[in-house]
C-alpha positions as a Python dict, from the first residue, in 0.01 Angstrom:
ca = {
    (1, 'X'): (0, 0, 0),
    (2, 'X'): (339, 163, 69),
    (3, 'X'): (604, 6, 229),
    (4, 'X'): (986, -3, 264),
    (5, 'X'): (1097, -389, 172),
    (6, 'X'): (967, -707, 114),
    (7, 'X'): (1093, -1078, 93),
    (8, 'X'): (1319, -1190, -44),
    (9, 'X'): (1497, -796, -45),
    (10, 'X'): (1421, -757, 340),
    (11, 'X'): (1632, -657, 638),
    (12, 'X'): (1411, -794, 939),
    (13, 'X'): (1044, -857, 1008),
    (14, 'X'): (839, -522, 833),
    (15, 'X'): (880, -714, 487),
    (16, 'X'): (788, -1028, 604),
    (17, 'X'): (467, -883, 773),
    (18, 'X'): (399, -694, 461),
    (19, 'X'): (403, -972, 267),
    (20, 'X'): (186, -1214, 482),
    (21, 'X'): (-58, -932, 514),
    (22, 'X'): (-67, -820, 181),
    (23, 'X'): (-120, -1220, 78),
    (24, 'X'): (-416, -1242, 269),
    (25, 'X'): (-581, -933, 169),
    (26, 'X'): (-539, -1033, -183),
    (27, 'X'): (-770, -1392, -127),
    (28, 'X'): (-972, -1167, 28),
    (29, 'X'): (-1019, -1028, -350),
    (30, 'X'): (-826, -682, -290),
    (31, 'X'): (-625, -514, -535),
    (32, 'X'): (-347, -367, -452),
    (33, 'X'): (-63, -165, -600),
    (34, 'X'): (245, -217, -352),
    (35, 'X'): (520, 67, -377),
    (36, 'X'): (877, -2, -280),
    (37, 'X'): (1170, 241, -293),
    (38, 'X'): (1421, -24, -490),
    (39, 'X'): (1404, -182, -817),
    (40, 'X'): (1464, -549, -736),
    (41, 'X'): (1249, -860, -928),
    (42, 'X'): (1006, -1030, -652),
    (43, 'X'): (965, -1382, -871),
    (44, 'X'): (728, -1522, -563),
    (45, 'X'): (499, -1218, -551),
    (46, 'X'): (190, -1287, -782),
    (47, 'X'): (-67, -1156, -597),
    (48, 'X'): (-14, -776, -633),
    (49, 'X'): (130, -552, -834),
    (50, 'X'): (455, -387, -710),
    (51, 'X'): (576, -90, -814),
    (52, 'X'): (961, 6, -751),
    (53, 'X'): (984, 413, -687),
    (54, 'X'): (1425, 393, -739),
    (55, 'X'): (1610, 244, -944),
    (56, 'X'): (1795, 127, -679),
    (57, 'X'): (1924, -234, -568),
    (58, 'X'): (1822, -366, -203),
    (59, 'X'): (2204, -340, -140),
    (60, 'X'): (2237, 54, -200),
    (61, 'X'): (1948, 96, -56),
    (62, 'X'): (2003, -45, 256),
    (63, 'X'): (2378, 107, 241),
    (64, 'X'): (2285, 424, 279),
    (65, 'X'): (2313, 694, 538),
    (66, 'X'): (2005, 889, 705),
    (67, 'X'): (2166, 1214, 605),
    (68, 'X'): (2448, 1134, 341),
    (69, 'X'): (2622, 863, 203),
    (70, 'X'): (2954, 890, -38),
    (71, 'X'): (2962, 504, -149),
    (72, 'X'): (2725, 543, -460),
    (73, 'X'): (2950, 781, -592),
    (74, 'X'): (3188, 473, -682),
    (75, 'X'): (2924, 353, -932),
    (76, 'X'): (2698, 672, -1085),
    (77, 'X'): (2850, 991, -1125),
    (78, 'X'): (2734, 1292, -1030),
    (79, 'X'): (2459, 1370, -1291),
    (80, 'X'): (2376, 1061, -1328),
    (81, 'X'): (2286, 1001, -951),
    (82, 'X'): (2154, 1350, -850),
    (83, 'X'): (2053, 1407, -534),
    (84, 'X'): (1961, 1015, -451),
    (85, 'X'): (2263, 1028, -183),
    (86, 'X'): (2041, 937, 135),
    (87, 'X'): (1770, 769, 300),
    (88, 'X'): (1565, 1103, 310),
    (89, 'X'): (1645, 1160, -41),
    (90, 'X'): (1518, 820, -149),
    (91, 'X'): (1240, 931, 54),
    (92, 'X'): (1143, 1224, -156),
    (93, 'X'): (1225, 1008, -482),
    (94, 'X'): (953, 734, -342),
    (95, 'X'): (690, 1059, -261),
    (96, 'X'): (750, 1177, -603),
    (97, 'X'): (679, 858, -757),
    (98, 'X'): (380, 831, -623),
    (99, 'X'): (300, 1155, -715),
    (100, 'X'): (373, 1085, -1109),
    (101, 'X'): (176, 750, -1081),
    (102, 'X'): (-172, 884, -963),
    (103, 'X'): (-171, 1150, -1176),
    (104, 'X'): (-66, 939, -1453),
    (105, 'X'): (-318, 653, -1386),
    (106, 'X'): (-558, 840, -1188),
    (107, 'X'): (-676, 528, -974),
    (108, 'X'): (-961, 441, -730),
    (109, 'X'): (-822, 367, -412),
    (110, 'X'): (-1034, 303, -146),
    (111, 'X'): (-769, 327, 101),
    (112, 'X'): (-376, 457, 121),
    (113, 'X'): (-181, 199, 400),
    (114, 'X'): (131, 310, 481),
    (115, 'X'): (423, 76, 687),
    (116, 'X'): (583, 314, 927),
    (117, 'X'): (771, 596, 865),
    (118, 'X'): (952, 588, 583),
    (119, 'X'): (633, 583, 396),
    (120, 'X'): (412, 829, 590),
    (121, 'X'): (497, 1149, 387),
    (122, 'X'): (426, 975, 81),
    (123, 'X'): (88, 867, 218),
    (124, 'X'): (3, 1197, 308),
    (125, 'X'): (85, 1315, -30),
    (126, 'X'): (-175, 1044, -135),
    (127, 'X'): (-408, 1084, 67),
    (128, 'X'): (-389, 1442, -75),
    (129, 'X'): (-386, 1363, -461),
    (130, 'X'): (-707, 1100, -383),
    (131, 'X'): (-882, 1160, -132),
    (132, 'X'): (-870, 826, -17),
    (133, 'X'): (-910, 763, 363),
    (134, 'X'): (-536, 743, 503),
    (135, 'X'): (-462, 393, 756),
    (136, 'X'): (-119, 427, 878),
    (137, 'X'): (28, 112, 978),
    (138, 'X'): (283, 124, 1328),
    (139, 'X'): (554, -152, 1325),
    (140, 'X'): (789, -3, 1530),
    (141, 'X'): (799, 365, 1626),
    (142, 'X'): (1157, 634, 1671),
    (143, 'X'): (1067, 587, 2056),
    (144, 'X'): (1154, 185, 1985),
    (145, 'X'): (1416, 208, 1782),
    (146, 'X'): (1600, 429, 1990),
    (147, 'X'): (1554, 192, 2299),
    (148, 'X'): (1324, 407, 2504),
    (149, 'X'): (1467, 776, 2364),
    (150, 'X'): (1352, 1028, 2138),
    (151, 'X'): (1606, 890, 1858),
    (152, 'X'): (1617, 1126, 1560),
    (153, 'X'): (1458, 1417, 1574),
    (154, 'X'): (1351, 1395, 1172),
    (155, 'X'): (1176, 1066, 1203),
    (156, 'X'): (978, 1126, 1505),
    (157, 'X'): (856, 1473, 1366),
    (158, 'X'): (718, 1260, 1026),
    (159, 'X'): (577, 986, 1270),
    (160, 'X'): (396, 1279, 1439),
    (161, 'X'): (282, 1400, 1140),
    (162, 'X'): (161, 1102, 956),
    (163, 'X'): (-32, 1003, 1312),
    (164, 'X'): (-208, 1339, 1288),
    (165, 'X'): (-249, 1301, 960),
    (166, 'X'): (-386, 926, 924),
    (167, 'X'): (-785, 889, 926),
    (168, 'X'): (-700, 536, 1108),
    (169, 'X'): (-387, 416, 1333),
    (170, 'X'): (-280, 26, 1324),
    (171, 'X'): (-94, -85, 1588),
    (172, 'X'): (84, -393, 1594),
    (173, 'X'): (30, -436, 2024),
    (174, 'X'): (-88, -290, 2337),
    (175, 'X'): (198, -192, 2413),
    (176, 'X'): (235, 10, 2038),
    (177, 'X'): (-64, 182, 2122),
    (178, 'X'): (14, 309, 2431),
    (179, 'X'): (330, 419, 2330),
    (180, 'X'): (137, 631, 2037),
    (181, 'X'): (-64, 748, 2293),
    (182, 'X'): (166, 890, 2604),
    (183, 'X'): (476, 960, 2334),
    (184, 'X'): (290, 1142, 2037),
    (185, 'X'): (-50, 1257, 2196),
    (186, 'X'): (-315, 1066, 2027),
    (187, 'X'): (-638, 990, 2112),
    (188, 'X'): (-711, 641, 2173),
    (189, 'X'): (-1048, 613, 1962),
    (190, 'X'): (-789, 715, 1654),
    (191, 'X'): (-568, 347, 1729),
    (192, 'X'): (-665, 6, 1627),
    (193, 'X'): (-463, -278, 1728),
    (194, 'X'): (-454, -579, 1479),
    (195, 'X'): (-195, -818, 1593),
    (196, 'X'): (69, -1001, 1314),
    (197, 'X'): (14, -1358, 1284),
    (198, 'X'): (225, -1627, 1119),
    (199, 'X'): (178, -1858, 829),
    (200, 'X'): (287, -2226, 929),
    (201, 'X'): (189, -2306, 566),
    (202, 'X'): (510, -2073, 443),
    (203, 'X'): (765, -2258, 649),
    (204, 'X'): (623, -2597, 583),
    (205, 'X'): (781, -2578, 280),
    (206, 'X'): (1009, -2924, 260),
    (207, 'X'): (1290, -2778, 519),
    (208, 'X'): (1497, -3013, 731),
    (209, 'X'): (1670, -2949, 1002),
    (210, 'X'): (2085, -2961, 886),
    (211, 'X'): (2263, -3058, 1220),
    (212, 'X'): (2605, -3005, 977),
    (213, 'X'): (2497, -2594, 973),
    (214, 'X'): (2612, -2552, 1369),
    (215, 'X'): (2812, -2892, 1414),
    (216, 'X'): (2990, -2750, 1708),
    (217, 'X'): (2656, -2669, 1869),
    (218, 'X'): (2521, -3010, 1802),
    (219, 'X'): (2810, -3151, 1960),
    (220, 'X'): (2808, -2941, 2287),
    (221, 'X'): (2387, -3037, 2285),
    (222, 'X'): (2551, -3426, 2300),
    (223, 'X'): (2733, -3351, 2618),
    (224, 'X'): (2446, -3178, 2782),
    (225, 'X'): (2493, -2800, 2708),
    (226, 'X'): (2165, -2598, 2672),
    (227, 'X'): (2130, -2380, 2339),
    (228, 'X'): (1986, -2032, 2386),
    (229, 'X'): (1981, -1831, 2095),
    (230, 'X'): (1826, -1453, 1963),
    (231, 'X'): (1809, -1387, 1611),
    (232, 'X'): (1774, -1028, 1576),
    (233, 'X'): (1949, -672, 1446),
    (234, 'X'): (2267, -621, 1670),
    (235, 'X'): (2079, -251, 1798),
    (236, 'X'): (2019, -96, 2145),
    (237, 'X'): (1639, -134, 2110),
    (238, 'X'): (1738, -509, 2139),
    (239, 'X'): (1882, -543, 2517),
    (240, 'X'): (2170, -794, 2396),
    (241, 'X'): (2387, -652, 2652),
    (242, 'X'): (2143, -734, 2925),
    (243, 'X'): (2114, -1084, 2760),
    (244, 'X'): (2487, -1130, 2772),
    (245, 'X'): (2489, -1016, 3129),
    (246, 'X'): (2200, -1276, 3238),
    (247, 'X'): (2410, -1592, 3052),
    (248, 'X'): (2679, -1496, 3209),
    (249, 'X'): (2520, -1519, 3579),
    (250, 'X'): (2356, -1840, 3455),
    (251, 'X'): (2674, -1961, 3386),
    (252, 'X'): (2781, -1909, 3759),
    (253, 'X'): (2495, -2118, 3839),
    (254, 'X'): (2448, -2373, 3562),
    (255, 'X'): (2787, -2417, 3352),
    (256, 'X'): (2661, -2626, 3049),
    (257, 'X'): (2553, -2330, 2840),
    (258, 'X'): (2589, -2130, 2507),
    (259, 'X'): (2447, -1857, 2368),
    (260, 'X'): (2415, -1855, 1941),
    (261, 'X'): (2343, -1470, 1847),
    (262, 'X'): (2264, -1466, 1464),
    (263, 'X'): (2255, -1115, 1291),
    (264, 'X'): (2448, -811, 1296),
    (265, 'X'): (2439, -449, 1380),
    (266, 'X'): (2641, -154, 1516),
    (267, 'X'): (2652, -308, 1864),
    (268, 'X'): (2843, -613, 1722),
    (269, 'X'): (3176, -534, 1817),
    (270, 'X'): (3061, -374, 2154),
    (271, 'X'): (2871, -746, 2244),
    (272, 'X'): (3224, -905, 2149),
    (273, 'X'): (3378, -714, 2395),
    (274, 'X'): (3152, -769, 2687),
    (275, 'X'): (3109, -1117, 2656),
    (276, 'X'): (3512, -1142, 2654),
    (277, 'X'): (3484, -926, 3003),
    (278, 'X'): (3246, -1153, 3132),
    (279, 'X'): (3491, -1420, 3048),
    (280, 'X'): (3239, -1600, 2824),
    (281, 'X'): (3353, -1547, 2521),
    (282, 'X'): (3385, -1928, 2505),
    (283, 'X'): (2970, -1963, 2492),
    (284, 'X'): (2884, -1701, 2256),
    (285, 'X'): (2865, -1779, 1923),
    (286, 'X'): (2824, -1503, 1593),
    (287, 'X'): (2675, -1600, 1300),
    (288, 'X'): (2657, -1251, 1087),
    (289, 'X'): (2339, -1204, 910),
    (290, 'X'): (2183, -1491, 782),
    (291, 'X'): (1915, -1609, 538),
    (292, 'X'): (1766, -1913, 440),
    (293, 'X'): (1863, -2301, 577),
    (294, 'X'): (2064, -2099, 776),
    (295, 'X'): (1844, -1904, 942),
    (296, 'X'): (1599, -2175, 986),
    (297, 'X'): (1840, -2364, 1145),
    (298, 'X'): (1973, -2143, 1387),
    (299, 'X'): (1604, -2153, 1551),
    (300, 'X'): (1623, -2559, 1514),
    (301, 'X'): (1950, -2580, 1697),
    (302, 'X'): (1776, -2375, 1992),
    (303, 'X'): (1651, -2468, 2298),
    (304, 'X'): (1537, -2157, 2436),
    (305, 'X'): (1486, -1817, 2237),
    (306, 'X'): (1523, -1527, 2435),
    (307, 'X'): (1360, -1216, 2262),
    (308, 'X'): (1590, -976, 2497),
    (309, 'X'): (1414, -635, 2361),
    (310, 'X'): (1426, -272, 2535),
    (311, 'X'): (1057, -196, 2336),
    (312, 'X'): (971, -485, 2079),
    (313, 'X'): (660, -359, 1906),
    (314, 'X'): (580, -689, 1795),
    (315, 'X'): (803, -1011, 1790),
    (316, 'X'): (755, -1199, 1486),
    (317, 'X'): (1064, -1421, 1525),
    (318, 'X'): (944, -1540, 1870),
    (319, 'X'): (655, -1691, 1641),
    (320, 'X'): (907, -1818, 1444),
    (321, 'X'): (1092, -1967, 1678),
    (322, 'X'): (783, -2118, 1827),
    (323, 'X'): (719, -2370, 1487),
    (324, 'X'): (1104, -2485, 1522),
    (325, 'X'): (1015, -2616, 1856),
    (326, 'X'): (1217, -2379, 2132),
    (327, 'X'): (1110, -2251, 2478),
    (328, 'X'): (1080, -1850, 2476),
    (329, 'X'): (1167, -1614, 2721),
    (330, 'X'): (1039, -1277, 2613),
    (331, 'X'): (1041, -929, 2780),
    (332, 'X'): (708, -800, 2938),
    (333, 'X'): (803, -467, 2697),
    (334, 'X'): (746, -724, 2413),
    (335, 'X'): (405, -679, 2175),
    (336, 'X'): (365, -1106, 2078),
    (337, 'X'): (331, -1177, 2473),
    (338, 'X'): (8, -1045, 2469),
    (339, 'X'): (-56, -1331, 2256),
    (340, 'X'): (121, -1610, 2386),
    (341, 'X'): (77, -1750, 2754),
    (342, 'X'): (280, -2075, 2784),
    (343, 'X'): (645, -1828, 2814),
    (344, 'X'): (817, -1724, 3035),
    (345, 'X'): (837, -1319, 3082),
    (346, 'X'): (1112, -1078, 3250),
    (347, 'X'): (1162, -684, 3294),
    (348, 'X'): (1439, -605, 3025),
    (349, 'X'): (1630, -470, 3286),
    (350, 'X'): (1625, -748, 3557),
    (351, 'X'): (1905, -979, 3429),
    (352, 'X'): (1884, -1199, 3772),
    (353, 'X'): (1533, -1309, 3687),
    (354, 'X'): (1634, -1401, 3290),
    (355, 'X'): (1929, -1599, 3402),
    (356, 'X'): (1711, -1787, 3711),
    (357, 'X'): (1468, -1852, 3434),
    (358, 'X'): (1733, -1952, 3200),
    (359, 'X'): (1914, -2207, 3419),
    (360, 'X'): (1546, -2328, 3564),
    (361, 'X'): (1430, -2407, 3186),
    (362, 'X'): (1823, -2577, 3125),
    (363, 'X'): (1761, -2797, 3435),
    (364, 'X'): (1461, -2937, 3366),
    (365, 'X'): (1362, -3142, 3062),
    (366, 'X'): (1009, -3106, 3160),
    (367, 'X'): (935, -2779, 3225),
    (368, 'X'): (1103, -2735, 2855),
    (369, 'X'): (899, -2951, 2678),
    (370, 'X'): (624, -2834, 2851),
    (371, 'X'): (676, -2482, 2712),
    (372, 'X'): (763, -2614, 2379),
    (373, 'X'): (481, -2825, 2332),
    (374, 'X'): (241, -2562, 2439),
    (375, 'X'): (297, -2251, 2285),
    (376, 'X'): (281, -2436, 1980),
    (377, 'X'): (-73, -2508, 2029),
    (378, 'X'): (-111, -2115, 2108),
    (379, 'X'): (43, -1956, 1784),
    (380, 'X'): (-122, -2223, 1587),
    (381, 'X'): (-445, -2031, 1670),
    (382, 'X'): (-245, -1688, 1489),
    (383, 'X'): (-384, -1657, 1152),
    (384, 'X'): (-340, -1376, 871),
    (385, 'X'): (-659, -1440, 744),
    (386, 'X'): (-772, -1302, 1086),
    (387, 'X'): (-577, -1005, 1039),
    (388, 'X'): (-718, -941, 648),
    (389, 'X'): (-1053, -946, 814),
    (390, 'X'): (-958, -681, 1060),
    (391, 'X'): (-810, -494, 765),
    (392, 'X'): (-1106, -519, 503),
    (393, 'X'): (-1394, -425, 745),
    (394, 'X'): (-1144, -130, 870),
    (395, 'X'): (-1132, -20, 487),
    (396, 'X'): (-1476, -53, 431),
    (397, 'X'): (-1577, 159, 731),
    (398, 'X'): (-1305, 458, 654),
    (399, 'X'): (-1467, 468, 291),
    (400, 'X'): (-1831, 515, 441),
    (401, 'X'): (-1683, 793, 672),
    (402, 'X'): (-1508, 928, 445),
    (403, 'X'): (-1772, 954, 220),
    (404, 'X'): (-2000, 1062, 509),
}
């Protein structure tokens, strides 16, 4: 299995699915080797074996440019580092690696999964050295990222490649697949989609809810305001500009509002600015990135989540805001509304609907707990041991084709 991060060294969701999936596959009784491109201890992670292709730290890692990067000269010098300057670099360190360790070990894999693109090349390259049936695994593709674009030119052309390439497609929604389809040209037959899942088991784990982490909030829920909230990368595939726009026409309609945005990202300052010309800078709140109680608690303090996305593959954190009891608004463009029914959905674009639906959810303490109380009974029914099943029959029948 080759993949890019994984708790408690990851940036967003692809480490936590990952992990869960990876989890379940191993009480399943698989084996796997799990390849990441950073040398980092994983001290929860007993399950698998991981193998770390760099020896660099999450932090570099994650620091680093898509086609240079100067700030790791500060620490190695020239020789020392070589050419592990960038994330394509890093890239060819990881294929390399992988390289070195099947010829090394020469090992029996019955099947190479690779976790988007960073990885595919180095699949390829094992599905090359093995012979091993090739299942590439499609999180979020350039075409997301990029908020409906082409994005970078580099990373769609490996995306192509590794979907040509791949004996079997996952796709993490509909909506994935048919964006594989009409973007990259692939048949249909080639895609499976397996949907994520949650584990309620994972974040039943002794937290409390810390009203003292967002006291201001707290205090502005005890004279009526309604919390919405998004947790999520500060990018353009994430429609926080549309999201700012809609609170701030709910606003004109329903004053007792605010808006918690926890996470950062390149749009950051941009979102600053356009909530200060909206003249609401007064019911936004930024948290930065956050981990941990923190994190957890900036679902708690919710009452609605909003997943605002352009193209969201996926969703996990509408899941996760589902356990910490909050109504969700999510985009029809969104992959985890095919799964859950008791929401409330909106065109990405159509900010007049997402603040009506906004102020009509603020306004009414039933229609709220109504959608709280049952979309927890929906993505209770979610399971990763579901998914491993998916995943272990899928295995078995690339092995007897391939053998075929």
């Amino acid at each position: 299995m080759l993949g890019w991060e994984l708790p408690p060294h990851n940036s967003g969701g692809l480490g936590v699915a990952c992990y869960h999936l990876a989890k379940a596959l191993a009480l399943k009784g698989t084996t796997i080797d799990f390849v990441v491109p950073y040398s980092a201890p994983h001290e929860n992670i007993d399950f698998m074996t991981i193998h770390n292709a760099t020896r660099l730290s999450p932090l570099e890692r994650y620091g680093m440019g898509a086609y240079d990067s100067n700030f790791l000269m500060d620490k190695y010098d020239a020789e020392e580092l070589g050419d592990l300057k960038d994330i394509r670099s890093v890239q060819r360190h990881y294929s390399r690696y992988i390289e070195r360790h099947i010829e090394k070990n020469r090992p029996q894999y019955d099947a190479i999964h690779a976790h988007d693109w960073l990885t595919m090349e180095a699949g390829i390259r094992a599905k090359q050295l093995t012979d091993a049936p090739l299942v590439v695994h499609v999180h979020s593709t350039e075409y997301d990222r990029s908020g409906g674009g082409y994005g970078n030119p580099i990373a769609r052309e490996i995306e192509y490649q590794g979907l040509i390439m791949a004996d079997r497609i996952i796709a993490v929604s509909e909506v994935t697949k048919g964006i594989i389809i009409s973007q990259y040209g692939i048949p249909a037959d080639k895609i499976e989609v397996v949907y994520n899942a949650i584990d309620p088991n994972s974040l039943n784990d002794g937290y409390e809810y810390d009203r003292r982490t967002y006291t201001y909030l707290e205090s502005l829920k005890s004279e009526g305001y309604t919390i919405i909230s998004a947790v999520t990368r500060f990018t353009i595939q994430k429609g926080l500009t549309n999201l700012i726009e809609a609170v701030a026409k709910a606003s004109e309609k329903y004053d007792r509002l605010a808006l918690l945005l926890a996470g950062d990202g390149e749009q950051r300052n941009e979102l600053i600015r356009l909530a200060s010309e909206h003249g609401i800078s007064d019911k936004i709140f930024f948290t930065g990135f956050v981990r941990g109680k923190q994190w957890r608690d900036a679902y708690r303090v919710s009452d609605i989540f909003v997943l605002s996305s352009v193209s969201e593959p996926f969703g996990l954190t509408a899941l996760e805001a589902a356990h910490h009891d909050t109504a969700l608004i999510l985009t029809r463009s969104s992959g985890v509304a095919e799964v859950l029914h008791s929401i409330f959905t909106y065109d990405f674009w159509d900010v007049d609907r997402l603040a009506d639906q906004i102020v009509g959810i603020a306004t009414s303490n039933a229609l709220q707990s109504s959608l709280k109380t049952n979309v927890l009974r929906e993505y209770a029914r979610i399971s990763w041991h579901d998914v491993a099943e998916q995943l272990v029959t899928m295995y078995q029948r690339q092995r007897v084709e391939q053998i075929a």
